[in-house]
N, C-alpha and C positions, 0 to 999 in steps of 0.2 A: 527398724522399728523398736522402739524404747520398752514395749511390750515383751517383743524376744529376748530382751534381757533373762526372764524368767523362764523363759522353754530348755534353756541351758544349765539354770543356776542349780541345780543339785546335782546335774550329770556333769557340773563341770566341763563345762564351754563357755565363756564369759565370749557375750556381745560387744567386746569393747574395739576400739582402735588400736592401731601399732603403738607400741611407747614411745612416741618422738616429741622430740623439745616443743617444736612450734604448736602443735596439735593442743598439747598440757597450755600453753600461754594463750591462744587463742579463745582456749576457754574460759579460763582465768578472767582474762580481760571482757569476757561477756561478761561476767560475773559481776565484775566491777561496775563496768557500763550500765546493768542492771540497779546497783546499788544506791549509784548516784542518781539513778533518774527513779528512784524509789519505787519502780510497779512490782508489786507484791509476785503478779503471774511470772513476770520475764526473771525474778530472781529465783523464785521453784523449779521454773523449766532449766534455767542454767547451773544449778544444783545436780538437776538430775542426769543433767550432760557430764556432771564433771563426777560423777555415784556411777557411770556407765563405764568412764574410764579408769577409775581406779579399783572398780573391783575385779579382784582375784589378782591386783599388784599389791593394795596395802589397805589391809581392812581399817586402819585405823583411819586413813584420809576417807574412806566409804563410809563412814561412820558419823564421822563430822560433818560430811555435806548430807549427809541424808538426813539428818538432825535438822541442821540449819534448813534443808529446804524444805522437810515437813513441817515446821513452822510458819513459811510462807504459803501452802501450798492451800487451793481454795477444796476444801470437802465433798463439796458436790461434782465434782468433773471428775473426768477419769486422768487426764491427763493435765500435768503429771503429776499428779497425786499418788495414783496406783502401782509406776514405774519405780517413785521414789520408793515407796513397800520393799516392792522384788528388790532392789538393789541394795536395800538396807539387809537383807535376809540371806543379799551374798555374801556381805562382808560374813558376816559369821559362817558360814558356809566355806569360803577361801580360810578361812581360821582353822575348819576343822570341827566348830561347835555345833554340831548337829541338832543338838538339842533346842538351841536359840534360831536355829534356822528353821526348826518345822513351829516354833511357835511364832515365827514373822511372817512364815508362810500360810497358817489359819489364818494371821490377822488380814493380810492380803486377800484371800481367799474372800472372806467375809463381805469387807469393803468393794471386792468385785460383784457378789451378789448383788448387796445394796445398790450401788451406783450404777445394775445393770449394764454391765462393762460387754464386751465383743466376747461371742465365743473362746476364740483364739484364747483371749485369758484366762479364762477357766477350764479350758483343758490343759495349756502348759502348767496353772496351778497344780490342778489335779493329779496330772502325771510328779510334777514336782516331789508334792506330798507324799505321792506313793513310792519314790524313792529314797524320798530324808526317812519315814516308816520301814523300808527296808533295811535301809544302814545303819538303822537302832535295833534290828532284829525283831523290829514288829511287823509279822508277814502278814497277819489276818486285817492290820490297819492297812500294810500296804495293800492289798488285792483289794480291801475297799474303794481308794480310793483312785485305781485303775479302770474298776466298775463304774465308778462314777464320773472319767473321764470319757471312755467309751461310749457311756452315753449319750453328752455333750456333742462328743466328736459324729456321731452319729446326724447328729439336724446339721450340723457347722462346723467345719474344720480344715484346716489347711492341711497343706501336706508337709508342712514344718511338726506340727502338730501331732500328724500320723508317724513321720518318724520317731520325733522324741518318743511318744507312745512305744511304739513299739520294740525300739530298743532297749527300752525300759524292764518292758518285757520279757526279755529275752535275758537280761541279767538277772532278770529274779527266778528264772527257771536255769541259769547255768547256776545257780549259788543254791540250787534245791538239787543237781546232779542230774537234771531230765537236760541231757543235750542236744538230742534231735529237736526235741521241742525250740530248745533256744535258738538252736541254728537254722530254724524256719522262720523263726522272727525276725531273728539278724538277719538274715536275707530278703525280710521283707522292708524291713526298715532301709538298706541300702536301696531297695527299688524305688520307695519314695522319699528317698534322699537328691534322687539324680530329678526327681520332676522339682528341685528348687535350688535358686543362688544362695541359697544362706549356708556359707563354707563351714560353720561353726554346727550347723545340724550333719552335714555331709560327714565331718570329720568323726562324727559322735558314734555316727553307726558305721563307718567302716572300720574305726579301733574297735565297738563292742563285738564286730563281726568276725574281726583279725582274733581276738580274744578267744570266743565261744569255737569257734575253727580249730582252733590250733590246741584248745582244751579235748576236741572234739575228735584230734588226730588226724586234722590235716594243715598239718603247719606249715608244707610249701604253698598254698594257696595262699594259707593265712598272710606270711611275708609279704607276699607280692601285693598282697592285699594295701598291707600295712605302710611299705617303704613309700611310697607318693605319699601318702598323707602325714607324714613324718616331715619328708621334706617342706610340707604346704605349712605345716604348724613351723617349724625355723623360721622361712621367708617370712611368715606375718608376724615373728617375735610373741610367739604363746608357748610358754615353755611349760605349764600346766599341760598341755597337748602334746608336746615332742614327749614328756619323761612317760605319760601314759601310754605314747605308740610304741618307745624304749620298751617299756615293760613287757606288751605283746608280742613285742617282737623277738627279745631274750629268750621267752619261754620258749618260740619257733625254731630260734637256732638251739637252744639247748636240746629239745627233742630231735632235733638234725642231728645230733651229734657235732657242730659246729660250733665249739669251744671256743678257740680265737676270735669269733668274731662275737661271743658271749662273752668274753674277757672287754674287748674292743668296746661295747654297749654299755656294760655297765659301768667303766670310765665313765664315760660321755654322762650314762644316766646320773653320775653322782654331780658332774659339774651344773646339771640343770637342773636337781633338785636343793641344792642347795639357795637357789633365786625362791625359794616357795617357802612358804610355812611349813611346820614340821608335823600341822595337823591336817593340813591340805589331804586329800581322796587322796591327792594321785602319788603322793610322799608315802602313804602308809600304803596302796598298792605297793609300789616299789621295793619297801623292805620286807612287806610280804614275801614278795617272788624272791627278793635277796636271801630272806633266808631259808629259803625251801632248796636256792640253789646250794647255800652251805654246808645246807645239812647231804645234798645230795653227795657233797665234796668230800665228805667226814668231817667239816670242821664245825662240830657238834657244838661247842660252848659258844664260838661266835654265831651261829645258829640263835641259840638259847639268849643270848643274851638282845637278839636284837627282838625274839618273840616275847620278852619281860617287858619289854620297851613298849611294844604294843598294848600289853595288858593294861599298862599304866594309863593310854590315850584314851582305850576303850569309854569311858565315860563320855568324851566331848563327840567322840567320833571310830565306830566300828567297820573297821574294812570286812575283816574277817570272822567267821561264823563263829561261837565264842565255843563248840564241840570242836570245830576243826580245830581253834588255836592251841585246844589242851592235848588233842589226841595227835599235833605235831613236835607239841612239845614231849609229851610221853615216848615219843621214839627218838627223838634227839638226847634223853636223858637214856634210854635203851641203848641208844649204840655210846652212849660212856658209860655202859654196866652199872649203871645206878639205878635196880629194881625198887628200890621203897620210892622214888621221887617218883620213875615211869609207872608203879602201880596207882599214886596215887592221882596222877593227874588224868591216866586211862580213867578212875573211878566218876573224877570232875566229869570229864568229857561224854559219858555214857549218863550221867545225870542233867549236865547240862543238852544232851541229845531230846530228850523228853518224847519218849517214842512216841506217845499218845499223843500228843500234840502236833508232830512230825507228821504223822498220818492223817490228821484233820486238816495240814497243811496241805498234806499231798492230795487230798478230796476236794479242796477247797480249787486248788489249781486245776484239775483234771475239768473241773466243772468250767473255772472261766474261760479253757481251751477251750473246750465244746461252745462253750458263748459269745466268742471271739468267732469260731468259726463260721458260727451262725449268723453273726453280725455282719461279719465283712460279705456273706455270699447275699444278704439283705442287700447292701449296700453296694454290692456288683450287679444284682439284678436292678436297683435304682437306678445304678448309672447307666445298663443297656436301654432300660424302658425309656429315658430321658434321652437316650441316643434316635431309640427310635421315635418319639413323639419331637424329636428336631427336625429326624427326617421328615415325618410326616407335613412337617410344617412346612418345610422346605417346598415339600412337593404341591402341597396344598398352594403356597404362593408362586407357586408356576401355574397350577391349573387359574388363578385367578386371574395372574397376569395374558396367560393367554386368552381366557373369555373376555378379558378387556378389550384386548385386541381385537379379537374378533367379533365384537362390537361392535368398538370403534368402525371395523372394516366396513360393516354390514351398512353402520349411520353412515358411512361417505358413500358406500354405492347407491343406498336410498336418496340421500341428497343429493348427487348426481343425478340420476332416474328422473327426480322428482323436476329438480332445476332444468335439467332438459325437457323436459316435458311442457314446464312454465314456459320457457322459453320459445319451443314452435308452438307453443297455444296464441303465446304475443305478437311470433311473426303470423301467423295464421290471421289473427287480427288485426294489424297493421296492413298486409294483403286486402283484403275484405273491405278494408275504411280503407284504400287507396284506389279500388275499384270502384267503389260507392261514390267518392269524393270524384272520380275520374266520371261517370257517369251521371254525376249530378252537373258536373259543369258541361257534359253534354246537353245534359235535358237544359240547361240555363241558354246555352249560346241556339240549341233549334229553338227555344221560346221568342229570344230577343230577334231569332230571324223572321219568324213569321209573324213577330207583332208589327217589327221593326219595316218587315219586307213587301210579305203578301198581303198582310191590312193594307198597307197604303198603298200600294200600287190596288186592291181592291178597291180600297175609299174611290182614286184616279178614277175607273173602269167607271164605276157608280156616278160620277161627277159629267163624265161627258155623257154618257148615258142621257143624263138627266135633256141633253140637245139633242134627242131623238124627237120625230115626228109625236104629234098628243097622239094618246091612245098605244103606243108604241114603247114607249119607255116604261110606264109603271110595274108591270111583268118581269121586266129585263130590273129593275132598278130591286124588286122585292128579293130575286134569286142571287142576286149580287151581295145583298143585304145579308141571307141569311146564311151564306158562304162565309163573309167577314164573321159574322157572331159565333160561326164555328171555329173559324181559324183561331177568335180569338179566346174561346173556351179553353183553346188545346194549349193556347201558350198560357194561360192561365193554370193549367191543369201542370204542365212542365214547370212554371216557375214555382218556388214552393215561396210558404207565406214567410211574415216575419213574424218570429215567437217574440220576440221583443216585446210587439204593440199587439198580440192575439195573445190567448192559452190556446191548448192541443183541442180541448172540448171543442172554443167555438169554431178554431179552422177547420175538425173535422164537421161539426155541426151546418159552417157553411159551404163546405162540399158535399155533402150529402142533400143539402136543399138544393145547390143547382146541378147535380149528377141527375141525367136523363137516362130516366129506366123504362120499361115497358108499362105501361098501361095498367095490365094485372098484377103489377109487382107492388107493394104497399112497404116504404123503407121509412124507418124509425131510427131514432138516436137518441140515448141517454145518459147521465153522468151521474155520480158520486162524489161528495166534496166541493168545498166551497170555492170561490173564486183567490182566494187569501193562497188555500194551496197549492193550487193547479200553476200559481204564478212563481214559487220554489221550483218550481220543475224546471230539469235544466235545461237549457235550448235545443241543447244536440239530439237529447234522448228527445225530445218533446217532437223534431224534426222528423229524426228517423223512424219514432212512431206512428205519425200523420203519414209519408211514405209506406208503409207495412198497410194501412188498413184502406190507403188510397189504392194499392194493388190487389188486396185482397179483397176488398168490396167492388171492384170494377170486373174480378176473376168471377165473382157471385151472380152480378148482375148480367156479364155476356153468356155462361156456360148453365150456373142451375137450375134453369125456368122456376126459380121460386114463388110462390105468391106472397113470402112477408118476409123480410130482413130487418132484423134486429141490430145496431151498433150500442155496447155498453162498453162506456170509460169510469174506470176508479183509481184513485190515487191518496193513501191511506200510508200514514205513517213508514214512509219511503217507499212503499211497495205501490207499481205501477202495474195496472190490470185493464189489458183491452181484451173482448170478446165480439165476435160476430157470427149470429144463430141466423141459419137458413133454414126453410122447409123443402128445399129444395131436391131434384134427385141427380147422384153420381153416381158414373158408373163404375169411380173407383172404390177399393179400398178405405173406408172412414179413419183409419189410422194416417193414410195417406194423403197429399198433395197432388193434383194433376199438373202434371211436369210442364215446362216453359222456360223462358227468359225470365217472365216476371217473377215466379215464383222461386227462382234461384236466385233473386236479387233481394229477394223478402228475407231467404234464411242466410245470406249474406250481412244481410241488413239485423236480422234476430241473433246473431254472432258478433256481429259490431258490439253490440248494447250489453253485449252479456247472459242477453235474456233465453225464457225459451218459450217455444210455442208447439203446443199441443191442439190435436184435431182429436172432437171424439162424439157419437150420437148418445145423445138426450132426448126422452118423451118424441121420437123421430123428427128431431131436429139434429142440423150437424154443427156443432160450436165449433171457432177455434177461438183459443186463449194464447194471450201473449202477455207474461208478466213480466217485469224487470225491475230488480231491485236498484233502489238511487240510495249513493253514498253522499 
């Protein structure tokens, strides 16, 4: 990401690629390609590609495309606007100029607030700043703007983000002599080094770690620490990285007592700092340690003269703390018995110490320890609470999935239940109308027998009759007579009407006029609704209803000695309503039916239609009702 350019740039780790021919040409040729086809964006972004690779090889070529491509580059977006900033901020920084670096780094800083840029950016700003204020000796700016990273990092931050952070950290409290504190950092920072691929943050914190180690007194860790990531820096050709693992690593064998192979290093160191600038960090680390080993050697003057060298740089760029450099030089000028030089630079070095200030430093950090502290155990209880309100979620979408389920279960057994149910209700009806249908064509085939049969062989009987002696026949011919009229009531009474050419009203109205009742019985019939309606009614129900009250009013008139029967027919906005009130007396149950053929052919028949029928006493009459609704 063109962003991490700057999570490195003052800790010196440049984002860039290996130095190879094709990589440099490739870009190039975008550039051009850019050029020719004039889009203002595609020549800023390939600027910034070519600002990514040249810094911390040649600040001058970083210099030039960062120019050229902030002239292309559109204001309002972040990218790559913002990218070109940081990389312009390294070239000077690989220079050495520290000064020009922390003022490209407010201007960045700035433009990220504005353009509301990503987290991310403004904490490697952040951290950035607070260590280009460090390497100028401004500790109260640097812990500012540490503070003000922390913050940030705090709502949003990676773990590139946390490292730099924290590394960062860790060298401002090994350069203030609090080493434990450092080497808690540094080993925090390697912890969230290993949670990301970015080898250039990985390598950052295991040199600062190898460093603060081996400062710390324990330099065989430190080593071990150090050599893989030495080797990792060669392989990818970053020789800013090799002379700075060189450097920690020197110091390790020198406290080893391992001379030959501190002879061995710093060959090596000298062949790869001479690929660097001579204001470059990791160049002026380097003769740092070089000359602290010189001095340790006796060779005092070359000591001295490489600590003059320093003093000279100090303006663009400070490695070292400006009491240390005087009060190392006051003893190199001590062991050449040169009292008036080493008094007077001990005098510098205890002035430049600024105790009072020094102490406000040391309260100033004690406090952000304690802040830090506090922040991260924030920040650890957020991550547990969020572990747990995942589980919770977790488990919540399992409790829901299984009331789905068991839902679902519950709706297929009810719809099963229910479907079965439907189901022998249908065959139950289909039975019922197949017994009905089976017994209506009985009652058809005995009607046509005895119309077909015994009328006319009666008519015959009547016919010869009629050749009986006078006075002999008339008798014989009337009893013959009124045999036939019954026979053929019965088939009449068997065959049912046609609904076709009748309504249910008048078939039952003319069965009820020629039904022969007792004497004392007095039978009545009446209706509801106009003829318009009654002729909607469908045939079937219209039949099987004539049926129901042909059985039920013949059950009336053999068994309850009544003296008045009532027939009422209604049929009213679908709903069919037949009633039949006796004053008659049973000896059953009024809820009940007195059992038979007939009357299990009635509720055979009230199960066909759907309907239902109720028996119940009124003003001591006994009704039964049969309604059924028509679709």
């Amino acid at each position: 990401m063109k962003h991490r350019l700057l999570s490195c740039l003052l800790c010196l780790m440049p984002l860039c690629m290996a130095a190879q021919d094709d990589e440099l040409r490739a870009l190039r040729e975008g550039l051009e390609a850019a050029e020719r086809a004039g889009n203002r964006d595609s020549i800023a972004t390939a600027c910034a590609y070519l600002t990514a690779y040249y810094a911390y090889r040649d600040a001058d070529s970083t210099l030039y495309y960062g120019r050229k491509g902030l002239e292309h580059a559109r204001r309002d977006q972040v990218d790559p606007y913002l990218p070109l900033l940081i990389n312009y901020a390294t070239a000077y920084t690989a220079s050495g100029d520290m000064r020009e670096a922390v003022l490209h780094l407010l201007r960045a800083y700035r433009e990220a607030v504005r353009l509301q840029a990503p987290a991310e950016y403004k904490v490697a700003l952040l951290t950035s700043l607070g260590v280009g204020y460090r390497r100028r000796e401004m500790l109260d700016s640097a812990l500012y703007y540490y503070n003000e990273a922390l913050g940030v990092l705090e709502k949003d931050g990676s773990y590139e983000d946390r490292t730099h952070l924290l590394a960062s950290i860790a060298v401002l409290y090994a350069n203030t002599f609090r080493l434990d504190e450092a080497e808690d950092y540094a080993r925090r920072a390697v912890e969230a080094s290993a949670m990301t691929d970015d080898i250039d943050m990985v390598f950052y914190a295991v040199t600062t770690a190898g460093a603060i180690l081996q400062r710390n007194g324990k330099a065989e860790e430190a080593a071990t620490m150090l050599r893989p990531a030495i080797r990792k820096a060669r392989s990818q050709q970053k020789p800013m990285f090799v002379l700075k693992g060189m450097v920690y690593l020197i110091d390790c064998f020198s406290a080893l007592g391992q001379m030959d192979s501190v002879a061995r290093y710093m060959a090596l160191a000298e062949e790869v700092k001479r690929q660097l600038p001579e204001n470059a960090t990791e160049v002026l680390g380097y003769e740092e340690n070089r000359y602290r080993l010189l001095s340790r050697m006796g060779r005092y003057r070359e000591s001295l003269a490489v600590q003059r060298h320093l003093l000279v740089l100090r303006d663009v760029n400070a490695q070292t703390p400006i009491d240390r450099l005087y009060c190392d030089m006051a003893r190199n000028y001590e062991g050449l018995e040169d009292g008036m030089h080493a008094a007077e630079y001990y005098r510098k070095a205890y002035e430049a110490a600024d105790s009072l200030h020094q102490a406000q430093v040391n309260a100033d950090l004690s406090e952000w320890s304690v802040k830090y502290e506090t922040k991260e155990k924030e920040l650890e209880i957020a991550r547990l609470t969020q572990e747990q309100l995942r589980q919770e979620a977790r488990a919540l979408r399992w409790a829901v999935v299984a009331a789905v389920a068991l839902f679902a279960l519950l709706c297929g057994m009810l719809y099963y239940f229910l479907r079965r149910k439907r189901v022998r209700k249908e065959e139950e009806l289909r039975l019922a109308q197949r017994y009905i249908d089976g017994m209506e064509r009985e009652r058809s085939r005995l009607a046509r027998e005895l119309h077909d049969g015994v009328c006319n062989d009666l008519l015959g009987i009547g016919m010869q009759m009629q050749c009986l002696q006078p006075g002999e026949e008339g008798k014989m011919i009337q009893m013959v007579e009124r045999v036939r009229e019954d026979v053929r009531h019965i088939s009449h009474e068997l065959m049912p009407p046609k609904f076709r050419h009748v309504t249910l009203p008048e078939a039952v109205g003319d069965y009820v006029a020629r039904l022969s009742v007792p004497s004392s019985m007095r039978l009545s019939c009446a209706q509801e609704g106009d003829g318009g309606a009654w002729q909607r009614l469908p045939e079937q129900v219209a039949y099987e209803a004539y049926r129901i009250v042909q059985e039920l009013l013949s059950n009336i008139v053999r068994h309850s000695g009544a003296a008045h029967v009532e027939v009422c027919l209604s049929f009213k906005e679908g709903l069919l309503e037949l009633s039949l009130a006796d004053d008659g007396v049973w000896k059953e149950d009024a809820s009940a039916l007195p059992g038979g053929i007939g009357l299990d052919t009635v509720e055979e028949r009230v199960k066909a239609l759907g309907g239902a029928l109720s028996v119940a006493e009124e003003g001591g009459l006994r009704v039964r009702t049969l309604t059924v609704t028509c679709r």
